[in-house]
Backbone as a printed PyTorch tensor [residue, N CA C, xyz], in Angstrom:
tensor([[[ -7.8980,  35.3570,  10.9290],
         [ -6.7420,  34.5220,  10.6380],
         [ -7.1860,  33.0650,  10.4660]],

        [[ -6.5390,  32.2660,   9.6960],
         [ -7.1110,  31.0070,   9.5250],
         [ -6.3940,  29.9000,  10.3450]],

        [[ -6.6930,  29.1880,  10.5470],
         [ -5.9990,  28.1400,  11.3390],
         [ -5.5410,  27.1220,  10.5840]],

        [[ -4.3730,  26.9770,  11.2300],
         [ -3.4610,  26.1810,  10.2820],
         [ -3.8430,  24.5200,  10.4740]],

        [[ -3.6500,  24.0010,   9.1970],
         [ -3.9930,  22.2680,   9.4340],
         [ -2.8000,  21.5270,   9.7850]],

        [[ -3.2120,  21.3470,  10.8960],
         [ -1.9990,  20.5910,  11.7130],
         [ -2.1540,  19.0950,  10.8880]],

        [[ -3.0870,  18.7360,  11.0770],
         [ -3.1140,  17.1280,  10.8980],
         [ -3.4570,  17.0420,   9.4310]],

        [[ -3.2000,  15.6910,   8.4970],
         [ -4.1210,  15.6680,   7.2660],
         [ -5.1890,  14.2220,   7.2580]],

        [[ -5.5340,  14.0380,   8.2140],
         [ -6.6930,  12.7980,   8.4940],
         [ -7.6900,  13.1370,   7.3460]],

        [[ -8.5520,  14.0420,   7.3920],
         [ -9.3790,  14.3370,   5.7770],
         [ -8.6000,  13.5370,   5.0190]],

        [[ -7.4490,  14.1910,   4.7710],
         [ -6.7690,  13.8530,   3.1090],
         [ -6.7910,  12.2620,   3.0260]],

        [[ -5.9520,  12.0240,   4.3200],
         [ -5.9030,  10.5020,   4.2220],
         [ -7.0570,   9.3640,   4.3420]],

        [[ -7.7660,   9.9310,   4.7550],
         [ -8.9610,   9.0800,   4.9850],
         [ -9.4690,   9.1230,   3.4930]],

        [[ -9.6310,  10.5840,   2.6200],
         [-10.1880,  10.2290,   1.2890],
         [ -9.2590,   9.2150,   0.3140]],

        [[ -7.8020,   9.5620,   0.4380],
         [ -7.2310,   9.1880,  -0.4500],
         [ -7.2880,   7.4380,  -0.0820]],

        [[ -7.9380,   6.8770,   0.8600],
         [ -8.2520,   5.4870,   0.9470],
         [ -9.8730,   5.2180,   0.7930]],

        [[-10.5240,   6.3400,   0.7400],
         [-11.5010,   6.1220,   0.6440],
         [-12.7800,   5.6930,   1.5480]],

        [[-11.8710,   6.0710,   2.8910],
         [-12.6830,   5.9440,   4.0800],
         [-13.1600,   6.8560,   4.4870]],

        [[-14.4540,   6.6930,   5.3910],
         [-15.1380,   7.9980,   5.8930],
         [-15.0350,   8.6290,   7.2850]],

        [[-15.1530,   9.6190,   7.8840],
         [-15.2520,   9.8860,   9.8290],
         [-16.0830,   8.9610,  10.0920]],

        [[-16.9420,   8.0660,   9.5850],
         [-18.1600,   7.2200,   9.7290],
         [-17.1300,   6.2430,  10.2200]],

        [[-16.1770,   5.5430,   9.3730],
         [-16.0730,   4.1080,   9.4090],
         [-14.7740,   4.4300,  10.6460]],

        [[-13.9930,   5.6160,  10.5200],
         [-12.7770,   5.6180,  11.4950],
         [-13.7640,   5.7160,  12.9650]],

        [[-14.7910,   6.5550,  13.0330],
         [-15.1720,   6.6840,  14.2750],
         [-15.6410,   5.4390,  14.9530]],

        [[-16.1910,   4.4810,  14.0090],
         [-16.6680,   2.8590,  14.4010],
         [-15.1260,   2.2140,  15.1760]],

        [[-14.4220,   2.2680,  14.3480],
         [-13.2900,   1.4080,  14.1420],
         [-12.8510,   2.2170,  15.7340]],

        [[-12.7580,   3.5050,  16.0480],
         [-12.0760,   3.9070,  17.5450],
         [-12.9620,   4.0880,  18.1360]],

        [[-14.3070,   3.5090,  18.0940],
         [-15.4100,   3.5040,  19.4050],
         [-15.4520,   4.9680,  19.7040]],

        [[-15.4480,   6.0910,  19.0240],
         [-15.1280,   7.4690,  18.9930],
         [-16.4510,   7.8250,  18.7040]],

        [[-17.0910,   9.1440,  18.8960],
         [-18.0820,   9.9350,  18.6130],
         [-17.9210,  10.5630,  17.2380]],

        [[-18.5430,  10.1880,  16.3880],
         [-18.4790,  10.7430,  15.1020],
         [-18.2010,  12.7300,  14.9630]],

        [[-18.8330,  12.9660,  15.8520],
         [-18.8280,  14.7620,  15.8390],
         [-17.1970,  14.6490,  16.1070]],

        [[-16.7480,  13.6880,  17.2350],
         [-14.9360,  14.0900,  17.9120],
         [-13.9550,  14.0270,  16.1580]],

        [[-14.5660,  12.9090,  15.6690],
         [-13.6560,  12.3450,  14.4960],
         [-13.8420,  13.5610,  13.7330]],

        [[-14.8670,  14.0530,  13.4780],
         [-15.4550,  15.0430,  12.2430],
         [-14.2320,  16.4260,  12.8380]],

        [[-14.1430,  16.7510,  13.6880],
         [-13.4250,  18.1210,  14.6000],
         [-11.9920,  17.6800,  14.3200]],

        [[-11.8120,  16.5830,  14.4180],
         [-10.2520,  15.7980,  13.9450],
         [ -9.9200,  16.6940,  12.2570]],

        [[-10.8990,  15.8960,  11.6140],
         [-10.7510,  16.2790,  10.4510],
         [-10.6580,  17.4760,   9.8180]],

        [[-11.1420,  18.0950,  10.7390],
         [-11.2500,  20.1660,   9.6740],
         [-10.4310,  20.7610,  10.7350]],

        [[ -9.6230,  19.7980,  11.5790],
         [ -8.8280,  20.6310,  12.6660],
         [ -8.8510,  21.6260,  13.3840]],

        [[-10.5820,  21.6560,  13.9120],
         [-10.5610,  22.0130,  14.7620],
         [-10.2280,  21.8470,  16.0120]],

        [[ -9.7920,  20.0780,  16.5850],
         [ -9.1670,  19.9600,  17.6580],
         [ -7.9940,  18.9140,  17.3240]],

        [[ -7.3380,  18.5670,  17.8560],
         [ -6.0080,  17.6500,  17.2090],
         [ -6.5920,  16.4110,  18.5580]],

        [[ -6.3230,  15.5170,  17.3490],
         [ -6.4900,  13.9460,  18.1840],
         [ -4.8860,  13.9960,  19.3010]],

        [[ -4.6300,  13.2570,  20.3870],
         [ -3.9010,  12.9240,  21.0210],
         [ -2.8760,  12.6310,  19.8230]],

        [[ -1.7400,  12.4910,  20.8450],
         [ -0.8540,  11.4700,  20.3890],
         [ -0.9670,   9.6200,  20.0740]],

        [[ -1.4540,   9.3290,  21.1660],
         [ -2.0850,   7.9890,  21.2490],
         [ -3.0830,   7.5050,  20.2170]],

        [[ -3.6040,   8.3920,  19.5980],
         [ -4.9150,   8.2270,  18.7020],
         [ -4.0690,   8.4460,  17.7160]],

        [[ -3.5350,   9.5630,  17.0860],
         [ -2.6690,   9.3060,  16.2550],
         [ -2.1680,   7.9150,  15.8210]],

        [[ -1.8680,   7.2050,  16.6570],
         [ -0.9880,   6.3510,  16.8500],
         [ -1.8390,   4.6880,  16.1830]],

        [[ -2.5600,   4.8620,  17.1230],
         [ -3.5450,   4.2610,  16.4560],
         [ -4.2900,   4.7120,  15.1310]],

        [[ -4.9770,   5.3960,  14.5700],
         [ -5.5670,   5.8320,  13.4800],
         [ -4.2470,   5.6350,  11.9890]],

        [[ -3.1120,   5.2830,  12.7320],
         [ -2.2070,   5.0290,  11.3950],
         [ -2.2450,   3.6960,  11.5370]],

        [[ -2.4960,   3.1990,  12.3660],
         [ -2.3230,   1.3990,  12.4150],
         [ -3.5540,   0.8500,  11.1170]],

        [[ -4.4860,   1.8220,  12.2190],
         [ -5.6120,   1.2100,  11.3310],
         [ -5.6630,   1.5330,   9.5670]],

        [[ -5.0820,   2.6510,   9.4880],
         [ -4.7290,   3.2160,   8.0630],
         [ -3.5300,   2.8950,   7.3190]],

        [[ -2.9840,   1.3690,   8.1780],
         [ -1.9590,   1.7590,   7.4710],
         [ -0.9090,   2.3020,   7.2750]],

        [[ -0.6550,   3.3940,   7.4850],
         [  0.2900,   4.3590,   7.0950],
         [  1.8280,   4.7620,   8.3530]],

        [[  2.3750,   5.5980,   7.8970],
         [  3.2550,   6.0700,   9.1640],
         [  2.6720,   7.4420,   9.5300]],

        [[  2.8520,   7.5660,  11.2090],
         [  2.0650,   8.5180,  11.8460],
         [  2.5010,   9.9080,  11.4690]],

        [[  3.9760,   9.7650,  10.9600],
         [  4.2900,  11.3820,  10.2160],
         [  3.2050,  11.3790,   9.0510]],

        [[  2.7280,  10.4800,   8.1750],
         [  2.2590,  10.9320,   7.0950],
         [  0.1490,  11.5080,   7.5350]],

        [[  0.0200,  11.3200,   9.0120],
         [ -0.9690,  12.2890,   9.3300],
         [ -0.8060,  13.4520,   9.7870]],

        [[  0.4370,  14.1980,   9.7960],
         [  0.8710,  15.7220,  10.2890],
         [  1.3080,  15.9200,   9.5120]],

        [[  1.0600,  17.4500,   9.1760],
         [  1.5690,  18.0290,   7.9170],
         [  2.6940,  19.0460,   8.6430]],

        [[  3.7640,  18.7440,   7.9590],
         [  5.5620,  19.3010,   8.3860],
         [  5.3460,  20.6660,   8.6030]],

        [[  5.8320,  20.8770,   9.5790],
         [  5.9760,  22.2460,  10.2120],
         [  7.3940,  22.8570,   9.7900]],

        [[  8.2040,  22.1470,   8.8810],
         [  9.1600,  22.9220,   8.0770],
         [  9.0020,  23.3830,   6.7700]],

        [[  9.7020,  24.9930,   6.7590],
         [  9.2400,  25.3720,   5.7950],
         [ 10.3120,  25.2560,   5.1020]],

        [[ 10.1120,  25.6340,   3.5500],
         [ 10.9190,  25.4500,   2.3350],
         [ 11.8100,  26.5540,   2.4210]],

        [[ 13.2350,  26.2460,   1.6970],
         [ 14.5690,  27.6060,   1.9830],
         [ 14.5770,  27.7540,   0.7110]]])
């Protein structure tokens, strides 16, 4: 069974053009933790979330991908 992508940090990080390199600098984070973020194998906190949109920019819904489905 495949595991579902909770988060889209990959997506967003490419679609700005940033790397697990530069986010892991930027949160004093272990590059392997950021990299496991990204292919979702483990889900960042809430708190990190939280942060990782500051730094990106963005709103923290647009790093979780909607758990509603289409009718």
């Amino acid at each position: 069974m495949k595991k579902k992508a909770i988060n889209r940090l990959k997506a967003v990080l490419a679609e700005q053009s940033k790397t697990n390199k530069w986010l892991a600098e930027e949160l004093g984070k272990n590059e392997t933790t950021v990299s496991r973020w990204c292919t979702n194998e483990v889900q960042p906190s809430m708190d990190n979330l939280i942060i990782i949109a500051a730094l990106l920019k963005v709103d923290v819904r647009d790093l979780i991908n909607s758990t509603k489905t289409a009718h």
